[in-house]
Each structure stands twice: as structure tokens, then as C-alpha cells.
C-alpha positions as CSV (number, residue, x, y, z in Angstrom):
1,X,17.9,23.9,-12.4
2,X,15.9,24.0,-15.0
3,X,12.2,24.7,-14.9
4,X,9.0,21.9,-15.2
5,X,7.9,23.3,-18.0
6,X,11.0,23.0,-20.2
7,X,11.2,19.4,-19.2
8,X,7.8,19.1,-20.0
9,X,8.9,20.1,-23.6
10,X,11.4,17.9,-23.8
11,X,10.0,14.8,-22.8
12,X,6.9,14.8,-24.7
13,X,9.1,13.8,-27.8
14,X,11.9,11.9,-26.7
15,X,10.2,8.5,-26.6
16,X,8.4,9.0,-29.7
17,X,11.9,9.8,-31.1
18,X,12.8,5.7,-30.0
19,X,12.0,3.3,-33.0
20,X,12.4,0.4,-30.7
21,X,9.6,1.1,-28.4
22,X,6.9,-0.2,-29.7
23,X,8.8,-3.2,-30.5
24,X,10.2,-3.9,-26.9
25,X,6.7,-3.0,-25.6
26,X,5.3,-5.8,-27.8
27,X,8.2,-8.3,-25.8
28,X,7.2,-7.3,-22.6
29,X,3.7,-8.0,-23.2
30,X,4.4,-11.8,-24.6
31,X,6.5,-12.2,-21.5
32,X,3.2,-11.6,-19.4
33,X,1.0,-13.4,-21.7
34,X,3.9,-16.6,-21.3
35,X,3.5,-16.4,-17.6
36,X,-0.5,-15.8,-17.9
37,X,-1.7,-19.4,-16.1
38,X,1.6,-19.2,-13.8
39,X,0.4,-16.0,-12.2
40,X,-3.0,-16.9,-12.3
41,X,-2.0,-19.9,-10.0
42,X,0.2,-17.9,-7.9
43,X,-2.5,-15.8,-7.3
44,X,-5.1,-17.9,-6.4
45,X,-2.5,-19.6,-3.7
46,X,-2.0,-16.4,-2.3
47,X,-6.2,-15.6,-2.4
48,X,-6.2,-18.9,0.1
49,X,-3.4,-18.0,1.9
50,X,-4.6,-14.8,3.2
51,X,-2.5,-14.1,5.3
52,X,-2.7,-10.7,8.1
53,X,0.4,-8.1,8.2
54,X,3.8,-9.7,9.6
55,X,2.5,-13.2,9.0
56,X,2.3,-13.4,5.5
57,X,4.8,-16.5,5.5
58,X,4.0,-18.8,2.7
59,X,2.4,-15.7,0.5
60,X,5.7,-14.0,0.9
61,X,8.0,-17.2,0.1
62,X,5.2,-18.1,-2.8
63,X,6.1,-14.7,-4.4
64,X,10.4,-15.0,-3.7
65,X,10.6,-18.6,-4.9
66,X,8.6,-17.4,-8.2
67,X,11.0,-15.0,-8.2
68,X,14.3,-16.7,-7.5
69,X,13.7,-19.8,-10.3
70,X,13.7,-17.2,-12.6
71,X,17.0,-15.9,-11.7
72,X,16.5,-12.9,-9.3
73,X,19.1,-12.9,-6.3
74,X,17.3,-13.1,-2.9
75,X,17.7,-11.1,0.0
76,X,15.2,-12.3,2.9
77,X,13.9,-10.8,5.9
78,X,15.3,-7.0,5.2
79,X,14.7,-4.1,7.9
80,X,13.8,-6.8,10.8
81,X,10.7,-8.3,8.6
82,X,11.0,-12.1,8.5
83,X,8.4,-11.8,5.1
84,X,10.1,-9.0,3.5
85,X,12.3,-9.6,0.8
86,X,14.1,-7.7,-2.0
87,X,14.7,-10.0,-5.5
88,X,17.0,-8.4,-7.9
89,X,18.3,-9.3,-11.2
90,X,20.5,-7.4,-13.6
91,X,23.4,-4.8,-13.2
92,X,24.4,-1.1,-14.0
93,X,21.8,1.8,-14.6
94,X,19.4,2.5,-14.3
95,X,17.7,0.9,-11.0
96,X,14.2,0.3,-11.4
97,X,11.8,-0.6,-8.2
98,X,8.7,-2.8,-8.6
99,X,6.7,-2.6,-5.2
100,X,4.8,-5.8,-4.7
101,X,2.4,-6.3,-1.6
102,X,0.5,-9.7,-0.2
103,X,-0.8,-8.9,3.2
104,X,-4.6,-9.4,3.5
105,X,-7.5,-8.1,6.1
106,X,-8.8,-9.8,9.3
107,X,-12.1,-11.3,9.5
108,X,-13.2,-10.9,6.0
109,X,-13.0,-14.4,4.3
110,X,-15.3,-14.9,1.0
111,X,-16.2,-17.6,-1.0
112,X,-15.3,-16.4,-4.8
113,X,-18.9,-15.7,-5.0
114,X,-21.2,-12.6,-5.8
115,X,-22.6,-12.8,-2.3
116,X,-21.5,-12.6,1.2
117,X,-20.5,-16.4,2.1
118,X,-17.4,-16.8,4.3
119,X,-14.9,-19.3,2.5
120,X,-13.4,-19.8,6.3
121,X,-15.3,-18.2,9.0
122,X,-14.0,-15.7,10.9
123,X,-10.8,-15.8,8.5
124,X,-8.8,-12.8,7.0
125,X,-9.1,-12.4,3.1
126,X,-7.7,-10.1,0.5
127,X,-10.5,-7.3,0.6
128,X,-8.1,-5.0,-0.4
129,X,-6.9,-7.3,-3.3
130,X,-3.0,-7.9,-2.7
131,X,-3.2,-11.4,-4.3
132,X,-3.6,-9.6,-7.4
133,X,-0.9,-6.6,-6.2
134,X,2.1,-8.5,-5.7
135,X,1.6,-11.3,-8.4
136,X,1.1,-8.4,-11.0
137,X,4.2,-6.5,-10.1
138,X,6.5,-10.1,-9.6
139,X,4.9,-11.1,-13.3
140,X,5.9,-7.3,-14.5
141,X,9.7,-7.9,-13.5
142,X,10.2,-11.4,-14.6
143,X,8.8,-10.0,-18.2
144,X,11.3,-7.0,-18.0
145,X,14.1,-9.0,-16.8
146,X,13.1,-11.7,-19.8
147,X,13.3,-8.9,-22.4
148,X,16.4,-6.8,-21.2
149,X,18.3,-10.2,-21.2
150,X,17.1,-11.0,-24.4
151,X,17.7,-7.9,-26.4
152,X,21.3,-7.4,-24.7
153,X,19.9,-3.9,-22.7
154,X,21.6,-2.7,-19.6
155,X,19.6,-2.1,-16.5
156,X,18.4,-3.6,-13.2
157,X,15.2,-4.9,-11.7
158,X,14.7,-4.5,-8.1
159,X,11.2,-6.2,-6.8
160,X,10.1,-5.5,-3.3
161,X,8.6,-7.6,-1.5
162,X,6.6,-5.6,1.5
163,X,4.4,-6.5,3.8
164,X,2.4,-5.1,6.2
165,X,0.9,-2.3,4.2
166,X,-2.5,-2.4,5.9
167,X,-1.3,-1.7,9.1
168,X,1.4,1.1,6.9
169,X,4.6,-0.4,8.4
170,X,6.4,-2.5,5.8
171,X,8.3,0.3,3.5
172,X,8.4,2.9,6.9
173,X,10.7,0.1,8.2
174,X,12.5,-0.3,4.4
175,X,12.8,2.8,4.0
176,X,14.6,3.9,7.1
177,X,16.7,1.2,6.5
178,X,17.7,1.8,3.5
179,X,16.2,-1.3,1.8
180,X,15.1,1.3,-1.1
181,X,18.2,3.2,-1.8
182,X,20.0,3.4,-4.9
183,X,17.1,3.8,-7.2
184,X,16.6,6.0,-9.9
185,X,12.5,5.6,-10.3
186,X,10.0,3.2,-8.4
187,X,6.9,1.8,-10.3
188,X,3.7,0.8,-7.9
189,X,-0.4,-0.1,-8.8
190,X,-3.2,-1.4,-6.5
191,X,-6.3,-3.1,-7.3
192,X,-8.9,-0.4,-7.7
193,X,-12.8,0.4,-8.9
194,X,-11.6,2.3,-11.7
195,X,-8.9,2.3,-14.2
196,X,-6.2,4.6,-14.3
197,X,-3.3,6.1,-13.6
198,X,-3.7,8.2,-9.8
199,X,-2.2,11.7,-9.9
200,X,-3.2,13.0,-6.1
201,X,-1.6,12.9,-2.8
202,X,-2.5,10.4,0.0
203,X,-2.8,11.5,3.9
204,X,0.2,11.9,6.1
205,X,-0.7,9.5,9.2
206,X,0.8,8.1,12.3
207,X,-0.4,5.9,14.2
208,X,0.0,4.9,17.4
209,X,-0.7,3.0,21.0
210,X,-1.3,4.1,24.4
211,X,-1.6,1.9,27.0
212,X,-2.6,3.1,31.2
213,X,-1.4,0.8,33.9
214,X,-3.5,1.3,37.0
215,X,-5.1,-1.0,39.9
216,X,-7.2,-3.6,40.4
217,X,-9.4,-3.9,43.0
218,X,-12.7,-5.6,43.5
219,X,-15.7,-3.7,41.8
220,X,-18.3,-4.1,44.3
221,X,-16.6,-5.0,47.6
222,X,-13.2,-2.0,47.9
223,X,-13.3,-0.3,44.8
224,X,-11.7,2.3,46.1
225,X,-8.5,1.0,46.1
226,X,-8.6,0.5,42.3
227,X,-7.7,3.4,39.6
228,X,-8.9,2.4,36.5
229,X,-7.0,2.4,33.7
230,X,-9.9,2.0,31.4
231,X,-10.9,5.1,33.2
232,X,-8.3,6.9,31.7
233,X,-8.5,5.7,28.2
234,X,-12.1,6.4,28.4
235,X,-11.1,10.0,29.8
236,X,-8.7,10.3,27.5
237,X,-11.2,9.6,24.1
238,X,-13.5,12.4,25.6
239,X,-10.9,15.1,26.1
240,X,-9.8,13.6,22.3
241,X,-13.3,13.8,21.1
242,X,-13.5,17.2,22.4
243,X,-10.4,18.4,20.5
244,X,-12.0,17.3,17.3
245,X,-14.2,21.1,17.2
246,X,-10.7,23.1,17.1
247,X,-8.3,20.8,14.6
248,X,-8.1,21.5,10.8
249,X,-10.8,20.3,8.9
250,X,-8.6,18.0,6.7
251,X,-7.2,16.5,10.0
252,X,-8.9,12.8,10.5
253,X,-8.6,11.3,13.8
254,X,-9.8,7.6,14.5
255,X,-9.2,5.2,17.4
256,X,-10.4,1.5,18.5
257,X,-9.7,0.1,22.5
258,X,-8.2,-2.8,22.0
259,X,-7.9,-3.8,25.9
260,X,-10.9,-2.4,27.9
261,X,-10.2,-5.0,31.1
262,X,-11.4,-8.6,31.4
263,X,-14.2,-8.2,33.6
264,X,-17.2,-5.5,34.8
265,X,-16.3,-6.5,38.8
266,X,-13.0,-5.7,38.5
267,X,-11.5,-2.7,38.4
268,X,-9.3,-2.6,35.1
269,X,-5.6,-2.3,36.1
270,X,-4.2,-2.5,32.0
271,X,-5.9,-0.7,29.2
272,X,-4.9,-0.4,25.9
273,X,-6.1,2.4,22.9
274,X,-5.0,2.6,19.3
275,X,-5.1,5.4,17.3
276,X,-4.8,7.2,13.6
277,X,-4.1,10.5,13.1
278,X,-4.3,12.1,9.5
279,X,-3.7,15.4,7.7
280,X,-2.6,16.4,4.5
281,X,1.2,16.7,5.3
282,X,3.7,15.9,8.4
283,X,3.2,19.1,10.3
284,X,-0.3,19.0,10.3
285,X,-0.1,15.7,11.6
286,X,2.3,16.4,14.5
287,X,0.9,19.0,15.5
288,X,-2.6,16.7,16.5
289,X,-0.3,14.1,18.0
290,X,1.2,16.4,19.9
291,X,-2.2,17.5,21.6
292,X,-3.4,14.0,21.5
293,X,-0.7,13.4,24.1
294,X,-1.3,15.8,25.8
295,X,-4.6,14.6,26.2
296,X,-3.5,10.9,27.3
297,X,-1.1,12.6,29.7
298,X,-4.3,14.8,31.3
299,X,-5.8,11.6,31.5
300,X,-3.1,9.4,33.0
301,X,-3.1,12.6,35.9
302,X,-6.7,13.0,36.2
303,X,-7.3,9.0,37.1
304,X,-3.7,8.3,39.1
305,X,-2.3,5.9,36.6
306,X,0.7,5.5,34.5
307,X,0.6,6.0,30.4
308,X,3.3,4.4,28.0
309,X,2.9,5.8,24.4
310,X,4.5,3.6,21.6
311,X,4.5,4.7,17.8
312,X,4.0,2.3,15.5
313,X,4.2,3.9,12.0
314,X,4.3,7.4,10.5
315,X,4.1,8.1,6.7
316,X,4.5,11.0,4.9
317,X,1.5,12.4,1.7
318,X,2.2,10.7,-1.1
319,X,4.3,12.6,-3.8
320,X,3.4,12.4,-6.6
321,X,5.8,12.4,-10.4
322,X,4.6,13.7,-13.9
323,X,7.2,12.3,-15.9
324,X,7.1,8.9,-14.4
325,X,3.1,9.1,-14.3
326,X,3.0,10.0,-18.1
327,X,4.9,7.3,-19.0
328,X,3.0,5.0,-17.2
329,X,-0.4,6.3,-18.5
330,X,1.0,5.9,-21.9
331,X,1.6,1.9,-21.7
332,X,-2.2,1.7,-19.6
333,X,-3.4,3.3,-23.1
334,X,-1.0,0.7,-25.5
335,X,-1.9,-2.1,-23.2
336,X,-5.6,-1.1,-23.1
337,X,-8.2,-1.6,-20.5
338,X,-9.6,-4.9,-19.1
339,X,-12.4,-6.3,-21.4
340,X,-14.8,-7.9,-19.3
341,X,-17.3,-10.5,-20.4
342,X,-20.5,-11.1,-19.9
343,X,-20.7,-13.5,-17.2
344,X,-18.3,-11.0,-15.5
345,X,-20.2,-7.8,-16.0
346,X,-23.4,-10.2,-14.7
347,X,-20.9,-11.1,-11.5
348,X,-20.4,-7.5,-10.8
349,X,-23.9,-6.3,-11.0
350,X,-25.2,-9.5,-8.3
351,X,-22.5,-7.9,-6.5
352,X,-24.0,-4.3,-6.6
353,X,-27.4,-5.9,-5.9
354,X,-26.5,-7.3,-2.8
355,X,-25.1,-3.9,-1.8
356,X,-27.3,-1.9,-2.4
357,X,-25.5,0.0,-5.6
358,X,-26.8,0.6,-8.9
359,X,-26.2,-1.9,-11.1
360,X,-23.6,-0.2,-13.4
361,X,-21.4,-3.2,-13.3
362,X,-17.4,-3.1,-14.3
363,X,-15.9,0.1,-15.0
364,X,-14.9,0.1,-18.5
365,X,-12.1,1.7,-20.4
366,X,-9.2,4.2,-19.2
367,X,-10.0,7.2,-16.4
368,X,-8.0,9.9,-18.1
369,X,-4.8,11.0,-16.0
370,X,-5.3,14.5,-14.2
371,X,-4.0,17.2,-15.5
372,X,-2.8,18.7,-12.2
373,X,-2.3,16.8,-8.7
374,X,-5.0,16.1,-6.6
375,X,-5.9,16.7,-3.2
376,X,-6.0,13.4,-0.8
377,X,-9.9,12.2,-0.4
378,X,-9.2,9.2,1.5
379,X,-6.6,7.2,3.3
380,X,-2.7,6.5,4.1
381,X,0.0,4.1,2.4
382,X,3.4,3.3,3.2
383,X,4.2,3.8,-0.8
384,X,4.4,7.6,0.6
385,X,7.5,6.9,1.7
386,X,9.2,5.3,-1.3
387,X,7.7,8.5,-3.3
388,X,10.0,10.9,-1.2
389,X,13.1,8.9,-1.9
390,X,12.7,8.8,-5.2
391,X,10.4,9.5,-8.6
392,X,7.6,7.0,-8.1
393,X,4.4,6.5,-10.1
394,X,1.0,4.8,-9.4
395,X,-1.6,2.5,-11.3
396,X,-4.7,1.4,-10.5
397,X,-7.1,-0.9,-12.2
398,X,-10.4,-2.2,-11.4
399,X,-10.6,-5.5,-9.8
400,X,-13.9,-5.1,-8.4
401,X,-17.4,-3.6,-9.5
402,X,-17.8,0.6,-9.6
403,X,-19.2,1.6,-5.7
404,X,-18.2,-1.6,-4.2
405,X,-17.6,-1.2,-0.6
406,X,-13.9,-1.8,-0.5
407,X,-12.0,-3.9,2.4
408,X,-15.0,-5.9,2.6
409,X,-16.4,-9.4,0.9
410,X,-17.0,-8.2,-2.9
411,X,-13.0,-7.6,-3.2
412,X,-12.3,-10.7,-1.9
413,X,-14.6,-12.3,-3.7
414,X,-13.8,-10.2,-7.2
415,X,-10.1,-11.4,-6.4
416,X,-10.1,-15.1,-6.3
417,X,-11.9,-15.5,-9.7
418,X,-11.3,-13.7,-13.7
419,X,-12.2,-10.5,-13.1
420,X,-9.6,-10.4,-10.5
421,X,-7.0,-12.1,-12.6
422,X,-7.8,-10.1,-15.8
423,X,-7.1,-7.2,-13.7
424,X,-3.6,-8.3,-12.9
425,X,-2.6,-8.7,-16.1
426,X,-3.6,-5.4,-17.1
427,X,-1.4,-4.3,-14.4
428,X,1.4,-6.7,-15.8
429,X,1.6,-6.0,-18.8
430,X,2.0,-1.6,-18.1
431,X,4.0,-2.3,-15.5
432,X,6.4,-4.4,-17.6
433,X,6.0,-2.0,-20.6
434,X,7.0,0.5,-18.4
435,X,10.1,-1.0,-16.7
436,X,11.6,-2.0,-20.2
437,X,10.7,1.7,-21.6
438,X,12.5,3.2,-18.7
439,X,15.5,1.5,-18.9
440,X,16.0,2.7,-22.5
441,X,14.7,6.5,-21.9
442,X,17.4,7.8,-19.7
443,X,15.7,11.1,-20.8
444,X,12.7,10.4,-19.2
445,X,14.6,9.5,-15.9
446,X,16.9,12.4,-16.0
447,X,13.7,14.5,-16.3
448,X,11.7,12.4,-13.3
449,X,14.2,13.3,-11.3
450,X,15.0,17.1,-11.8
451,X,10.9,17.0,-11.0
452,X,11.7,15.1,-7.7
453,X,14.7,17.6,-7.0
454,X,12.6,20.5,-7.5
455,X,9.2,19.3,-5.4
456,X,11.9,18.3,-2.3
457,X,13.3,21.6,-2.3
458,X,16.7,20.8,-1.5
459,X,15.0,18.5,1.4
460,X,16.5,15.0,2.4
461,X,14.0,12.1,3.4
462,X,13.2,12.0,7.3
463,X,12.0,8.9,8.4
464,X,8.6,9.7,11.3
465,X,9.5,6.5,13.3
466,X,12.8,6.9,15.3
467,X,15.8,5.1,14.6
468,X,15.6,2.5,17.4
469,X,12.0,2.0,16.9
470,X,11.3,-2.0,15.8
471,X,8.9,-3.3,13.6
472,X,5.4,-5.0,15.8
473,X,6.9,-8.5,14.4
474,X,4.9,-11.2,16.3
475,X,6.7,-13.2,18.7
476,X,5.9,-16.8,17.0
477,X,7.1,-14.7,13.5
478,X,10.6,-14.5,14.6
């Protein structure tokens, strides 16, 4: 095989070697720019929907039917997901992935306003800003599909439509059912605070329920005939919270009870915990779950109930691809940065005022690409998985103002109006650039994936959820 360094050499002049480039990136972007109000629409329908993961009905039918009248060929509800779709168009090599997302956040509704002001109270809204996610990416493969028809060029557009990605299920579930085979390279972006393409790893997570079944019995009157079960989550947390002193530093460890009883005189016979374990890879992660177990099991024994331990999701760190994150840095540059106006920039500093940031507004121009792969800082995603099945690269772009508390009210509220939808496009039109470059460098992809061949060592993709696991679908969703 040969080494990352003569590919390196290699790559860096191949595209520059194609006259038609700049030309077919030119196409791509008039094929945003035709679609401009369309997705601006489509957006703003989805901004209202706000729908919560696995209910994301009319978002992800909005998004297929956009799809679909422009010729993609449906396939609905793929790996057990009534709202996850696949739309392809095209045939032969190479197989190009868009990833496209449209769940939103519980409890966060805004008014598209620069201050806290629920549109619906008590209503979910896109905090994390997948209006603009999915619309972007459907917009990016409707372009490249318009301009590989067009010119006559062979190659294949595969958007996926995946939900659930704040609760990390949707691609676990697609990609242990194969929903993403067959690629050759996968394209992906996310709203962001910054602009940019993002060379690090994410966090390696699973998360996961436990529920203790005990007794009930009357608090006050024969409470010894009762064996709590919120006893034993509540022993359980503490013997948890106690392991926290001897796990890894980069391990992360979070948990909510979501069933603590119904009622202080009785003696809680259900009880229900849900956690998150992180680390920076698999092992480190299951080897914490392992103990975390443990610890429910030591609980279950110490109170006299019974324990029932369901995973719901497991994803790997993200991995990950120079080649494939070059390009795309290279079409951010060509398309350029969102220019924001002034009203805008005045938007996003009311927003930092009522948050307490400084008032730096917008982020402005490109974040250069770094020059080696970062360590995770943060969170999980499901787009982990997709990255260890095949070269995959990630955008971001800012869609809300520089130190804005995300998943709360300034997203939302960034999301439903221009700055939001300028955004988009700027994610559009590299992703389409992109797409169309890829399926006439077969250079580029040939290096991509000796990268991918070399960083999995030989190693074949292992889904973390077992094969007869199901996806949480609600019951009124199927």
C-alpha cells in the first residue's frame, strides 16, 4: 500500500490538472442559486415543523417529496425508521453520499427573534439548526444531479435522509443495516458558530436505560413491605458517582431519571435511569459500561429488586479523511464565506447581549482547516458511524452568533430568519461543488480511500448495538 504521504503528493495537483473544474463548479453553484427561494421555503416549513427524533413526519416527507419531483428514486422507512429515507438518482461510479438531518430539540421553541420568546410554549425547535442541515444537503444533490445530467458525466447521488441524530440512533440503525453500503465517499456539514471545515474526532458514546422493578407498598402505614426501585436507581447513581474518581479523564459520564415513582407515600415499585457514557474510542467506552453495570447490578442486589438494561445506541469517534476534507475546504474557499449584513451582524450582537457574551457578532470569513486531526472537545454523532464505512468529510458554517449557547433559543431563533438561510446556502453550494468535483476526480477518491484502508488497519466496521436490537420508534409512529 502505498504511504499518506505519496498520496499527499499526488493529489495536490491532480485537480488543478482538470480544466473543467472551475467551470462545473460555476454549474453547481447556479443550480443552488436556481433553487435559492425553494430552499429557503423548505426550510422555514421545517423551522415550524420542529419535529423531536422518530417523529419527524412531515419534515422528513417535506424533504423526500423535494427530492422525488426532481427525479431521485425513493426508498422510505429504511432500517425500521418510518422517517428515514434514501433518494437516489443516477447510475455507475462513483457513489456519492449526502447526509441530510431534520430532527429538532424538546422544549426549546423561539420566535425568530434576538430574545428569548417561545413561538409555541413548551414546543421543540431546531436549537441545533437541522432546518438548515437537511435542506442544505437535499439543495446540494438536486444541484449535482442537475449538472452531471446536464454535462453527460457519469456518477450517482445518494441523499440520506436520517433522523434521530440528537438522540444518535438514526445512521447506528442505517448503518447496521446496510442502508450506507456501496459508497465510495460520504459528504456531511452542520450548522455551526464558526466556519470551516472540522478535522478532529468526536466522542465514542453509548447510551443506554436501566429500569428497577420492585414493590409498592404504602409509605407511611407498611412500608416495609415495599423495595424501592427508586432506591436502587438512586443507589445505583451514588456507587456511579463514586466511580467517576477512578475512570480516565477523557471518559464523560451523564445521566437523567426519567421515572422516579408517581407519588412520595408510595413506595416506588418501577424506576427508570438513562444514561451517556463517553470516551475517546470504543474500548474506553466499554470498559465504563461494563462497571456501570456492574454498579446497577450492586444496586438491584443491595435493594431486593429486579434491573433490565436496554441499549439504545452506541457510536464509534468520528474518523476523520484528508483527502475528502481538502477537497471540501477548497470549494468552502471558491464558494466563500457568508457575508452578513448589517441588520444581521446587529441581530447577532442583541443576541450576545441577552446572553451575556461580548458583542463580537457573526463570525466572519473561513477558520483555516487543521493541519493535523484533533482531539474530541465535545460531544457524540451518529455520522461516526458512516466515517468508518467509508471516506467521509465534514463542514460547518455559522448559523448563529460566536459564543452562543448552542441547543438553546438563539439557534432557533438564528435558524428561522437570513442568517440562518444564508448559512445554508453556503453549505449548498460547497457541498454541491464538491459532489460534482468528486465524481470527475476519481484520483481524489482512489486516494480517500487508500487513507480510509490504512487508518482501519485491515479492520471491518462493527456495529455497538446488536443485531436484534430495534430502533426506540414510538408506538403511534408505526
Amino acid at each position: 500500500m502505498c504511504t499518506l504521504a505519496l498520496i499527499a503528493s499526488f493529489v495536490a495537483v491532480a485537480p488543478a490538472q482538470d480544466g473543467r473544474l472551475e467551470d462545473l463548479r460555476s454549474a453547481a453553484w447556479e443550480q443552488v442559486a436556481a433553487q435559492e427561494q425553494d430552499l429557503i421555503v423548505l426550510s422555514d416549513r421545517i423551522w415550524k415543523y420542529a419535529e423531536i427524533s422518530l417523529r419527524e413526519r412531515q419534515s422528513s416527507s417535506a424533504l423526500a417529496e423535494y427530492l422525488q419531483a426532481e427525479g431521485f428514486r425513493l426508498t422510505r422507512g429504511v432500517a425500521g425508521m418510518p422517517t428515514a429515507f434514501v433518494a437516489e438518482w443516477g447510475s455507475g461510479s462513483p457513489v456519492l453520499g449526502i447526509l441530510g438531518e431534520f430532527d429538532a430539540l424538546p422544549g426549546v421553541s423561539n420566535q425568530a427573534a434576538p430574545r428569548k420568546e417561545a413561538r409555541v410554549v413548551g414546543a421543540p425547535g431546531h436549537a441545533c439548526g437541522h432546518n438548515l442541515f437537511g435542506v442544505a444537503a437535499a439543495g446540494a444533490a438536486v444541484a449535482a444531479k442537475r449538472v452531471l445530467e446536464g454535462r453527460g458525466l457519469s456518477g450517482t447521488i445518494r441523499f440520506f435522509g436520517c433522523p434521530a441524530e440528537e438522540t444518535v440512533i438514526g445512521k447506528v440503525y442505517m448503518a447496521r443495516d446496510g442502508v450506507f453500503d456501496g459508497l465510495d465517499a460520504c459528504l456531511d456539514w452542520h450548522p455551526a458558530t464558526e466556519t470551516g471545515v472540522d478535522f478532529s474526532h468526536t466522542r465514542a458514546m453509548n447510551s443506554f436505560t436501566v429500569e428497577f422493578f420492585g414493590k409498592t407498598a404504602h409509605g407511611a402505614v407498611d412500608p416495609w413491605n415495599g423495595r424501592s426501585a427508586l432506591d436502587a436507581v438512586e443507589l445505583m447513581n451514588h456507587a456511579v458517582n463514586m466511580l467517576r474518581e477512578h475512570v480516565q479523564p477523557s471518559t464523560r459520564i451523564h445521566y437523567v431519571i426519567s421515572d422516579g415513582g408517581g407519588a412520595p407515600n408510595v413506595v416506588p415499585g418501577y424506576a427508570k435511569v438513562w444514561y451517556y457514557v463517553r470516551d475517546l474510542d470504543r474500548d474506553g467506552v466499554s470498559s465504563t459500561y461494563q462497571r456501570i453495570l456492574e454498579c446497577a447490578r450492586g444496586a438491584a442486589i443491595a435493594t431486593e429488586t429486579k434491573h433490565k438494561v436496554t441499549l439504545l445506541t452506541g457510536v464509534h469517534s468520528y474518523l476523520p479523511n484528508r483527502r475528502i476534507s481538502d477537497l471540501l475546504d477548497r470549494n468552502l474557499k471558491a464558494a466563500g464565506a457568508p457575508r452578513w449584513t448589517d441588520d444581521e451582524q446587529a441581530f447577532a450582537r442583541a443576541i450576545q447581549r441577552a446572553t451575556g457574551k461580548e458583542e463580537k457578532g457573526m463570525f466572519v470569513g473561513i477558520k483555516e482547516m487543521a493541519a493535523e486531526v484533533q482531539e474530541a472537545q465535545g460531544g457524540s454523532t451518529d455520522v461516526a458511524e458512516v466515517s468508518r464505512m467509508v471516506p467521509t468529510a465534514k463542514l460547518r458554517v455559522a448559523s448563529a452568533p460566536q459564543d452562543a449557547p448552542w441547543h438553546a433559543w438563539p439557534v432557533v431563533a438564528c435558524g428561522g430568519m437570513s442568517i440562518g438561510h444564508r448559512s445554508m446556502l453556503t453549505a449548498a453550494r460547497t457541498l454541491a461543488a464538491s459532489a460534482v468535483e468528486l465524481c470527475v476526480s476519481p484520483e481524489v477518491l482512489k486516494a480517500a480511500q487508500a487513507e480510509f484502508a490504512e487508518k482501519m488497519d485491515g479492520k471491518a466496521y462493527q456495529c455497538p448495538i446488536p443485531r436484534d436490537s430495534k430502533p426506540p420508534v414510538p408506538a403511534d409512529m408505526r
